[in-house]
C-alpha positions as CSV (number, residue, x, y, z in Angstrom):
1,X,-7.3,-4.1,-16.8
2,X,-8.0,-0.7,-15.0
3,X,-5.2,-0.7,-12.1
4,X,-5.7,1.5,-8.8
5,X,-2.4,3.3,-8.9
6,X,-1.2,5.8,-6.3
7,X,1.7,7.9,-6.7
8,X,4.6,8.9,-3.9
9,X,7.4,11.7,-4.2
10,X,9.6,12.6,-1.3
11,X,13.4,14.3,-1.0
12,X,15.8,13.1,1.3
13,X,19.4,13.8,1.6
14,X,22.6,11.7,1.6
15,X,23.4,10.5,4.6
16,X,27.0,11.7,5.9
17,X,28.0,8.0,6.7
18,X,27.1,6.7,3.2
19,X,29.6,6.9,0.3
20,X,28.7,8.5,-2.8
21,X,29.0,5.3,-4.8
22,X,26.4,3.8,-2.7
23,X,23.9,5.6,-5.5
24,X,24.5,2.4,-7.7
25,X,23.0,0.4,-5.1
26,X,19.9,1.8,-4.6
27,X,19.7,2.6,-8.4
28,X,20.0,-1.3,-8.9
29,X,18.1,-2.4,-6.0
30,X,14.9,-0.4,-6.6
31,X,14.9,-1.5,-10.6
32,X,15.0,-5.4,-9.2
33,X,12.5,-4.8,-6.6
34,X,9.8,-2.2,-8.8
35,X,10.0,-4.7,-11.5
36,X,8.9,-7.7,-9.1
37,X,5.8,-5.4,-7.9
38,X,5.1,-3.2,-10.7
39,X,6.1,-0.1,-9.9
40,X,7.8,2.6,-11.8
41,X,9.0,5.9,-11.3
42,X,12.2,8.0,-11.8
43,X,15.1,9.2,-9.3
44,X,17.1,12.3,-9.3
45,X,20.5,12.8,-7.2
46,X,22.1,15.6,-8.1
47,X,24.9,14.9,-5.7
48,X,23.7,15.4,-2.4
49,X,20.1,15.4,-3.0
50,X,17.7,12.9,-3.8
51,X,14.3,13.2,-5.1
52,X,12.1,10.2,-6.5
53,X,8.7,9.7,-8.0
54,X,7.2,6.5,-7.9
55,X,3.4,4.6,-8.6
56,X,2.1,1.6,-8.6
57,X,-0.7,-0.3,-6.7
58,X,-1.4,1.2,-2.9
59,X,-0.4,-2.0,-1.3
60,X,2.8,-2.0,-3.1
61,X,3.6,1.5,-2.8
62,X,2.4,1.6,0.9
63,X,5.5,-1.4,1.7
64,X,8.0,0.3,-0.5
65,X,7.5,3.9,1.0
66,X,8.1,2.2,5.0
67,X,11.3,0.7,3.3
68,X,12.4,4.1,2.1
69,X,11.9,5.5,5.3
70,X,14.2,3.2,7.3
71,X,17.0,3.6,4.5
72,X,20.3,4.6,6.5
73,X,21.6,5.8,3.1
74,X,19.8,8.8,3.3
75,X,18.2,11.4,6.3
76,X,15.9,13.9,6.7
77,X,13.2,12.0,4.5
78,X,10.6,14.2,3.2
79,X,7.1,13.1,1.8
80,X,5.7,15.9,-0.7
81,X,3.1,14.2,-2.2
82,X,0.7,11.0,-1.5
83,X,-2.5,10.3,-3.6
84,X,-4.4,8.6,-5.7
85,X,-3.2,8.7,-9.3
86,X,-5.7,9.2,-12.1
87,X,-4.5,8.6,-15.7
88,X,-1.9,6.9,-17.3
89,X,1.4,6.3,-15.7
90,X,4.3,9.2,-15.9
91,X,6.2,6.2,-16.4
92,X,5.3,2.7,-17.6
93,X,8.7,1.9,-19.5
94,X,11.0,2.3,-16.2
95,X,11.2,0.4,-12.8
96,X,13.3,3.2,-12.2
97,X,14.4,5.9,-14.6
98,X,17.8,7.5,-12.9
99,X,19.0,11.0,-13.8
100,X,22.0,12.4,-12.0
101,X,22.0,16.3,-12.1
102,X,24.9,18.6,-12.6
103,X,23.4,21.9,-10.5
104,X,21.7,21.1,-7.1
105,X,19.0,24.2,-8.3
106,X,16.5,21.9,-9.8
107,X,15.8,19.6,-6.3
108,X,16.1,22.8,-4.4
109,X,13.3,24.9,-5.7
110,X,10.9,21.6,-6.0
111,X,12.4,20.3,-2.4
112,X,10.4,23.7,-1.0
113,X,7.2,22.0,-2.6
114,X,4.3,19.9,-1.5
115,X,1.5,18.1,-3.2
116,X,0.6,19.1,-7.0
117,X,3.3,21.6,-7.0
118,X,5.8,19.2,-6.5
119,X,4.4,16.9,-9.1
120,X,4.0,19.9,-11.5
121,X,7.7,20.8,-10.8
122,X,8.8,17.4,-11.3
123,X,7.1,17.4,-14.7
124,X,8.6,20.9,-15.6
125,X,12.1,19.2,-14.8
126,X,11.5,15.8,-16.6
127,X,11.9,17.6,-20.3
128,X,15.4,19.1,-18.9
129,X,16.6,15.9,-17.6
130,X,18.6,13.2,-19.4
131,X,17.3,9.7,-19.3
132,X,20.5,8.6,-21.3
């Protein structure tokens, strides 16, 4: 079966009422919910900073990304990239691969991004990152 897949990456911040350990939450919350409607992707907190890649089918994606924007958990949500995706999926074993970084350097070059650079930043980072 040839799915219709379209991709979605945005940063956003922490938000200054949420605790820190809130991150497990949203980690857990977006596997159970991704797996239910097929959608994968990867997010990456490097303490303050979140930034997260995720694809699946439009309609899913669509619903997920009006959910992300209502979060309280986070603030100044940023879209970077929205579009069809051609090809494979980046990530077809994960609901939701987390990383948490130890430098804030990564997210803030590609947080300066938009579109294809963003994604081609991502993908410069993923080989850096540990899915452990």
């Amino acid at each position: 079966m040839n799915q219709k897949l379209q991709c979605f990456m945005y940063h956003s911040e922490l938000a200054p009422t949420a605790e820190i350990s809130c991150v497990a939450d949203i980690v857990k919350t977006a596997r159970d919910f991704n797996t239910l409607h097929a959608i994968t992707g990867v997010l990456i907190f490097d303490g303050q900073r979140f930034a997260q890649y995720i694809e699946g089918e439009t309609e899913a994606i669509n619903f997920l990304i009006s959910q992300l924007a209502r979060d309280p958990r986070h603030t100044n949500f940023t879209p970077q990239h929205n579009a069809p995706r051609t090809g494979k999926r980046w990530f077809p074993g994960w609901s939701m691969a987390y990383m948490q970084l130890d430098s804030a350097d990564p997210l803030g070059e590609m947080t300066s991004l938009c579109g294809a650079l963003a994604l081609e930043k991502l993908q410069e980072l993923l080989p850096e990152l540990d899915f452990g």
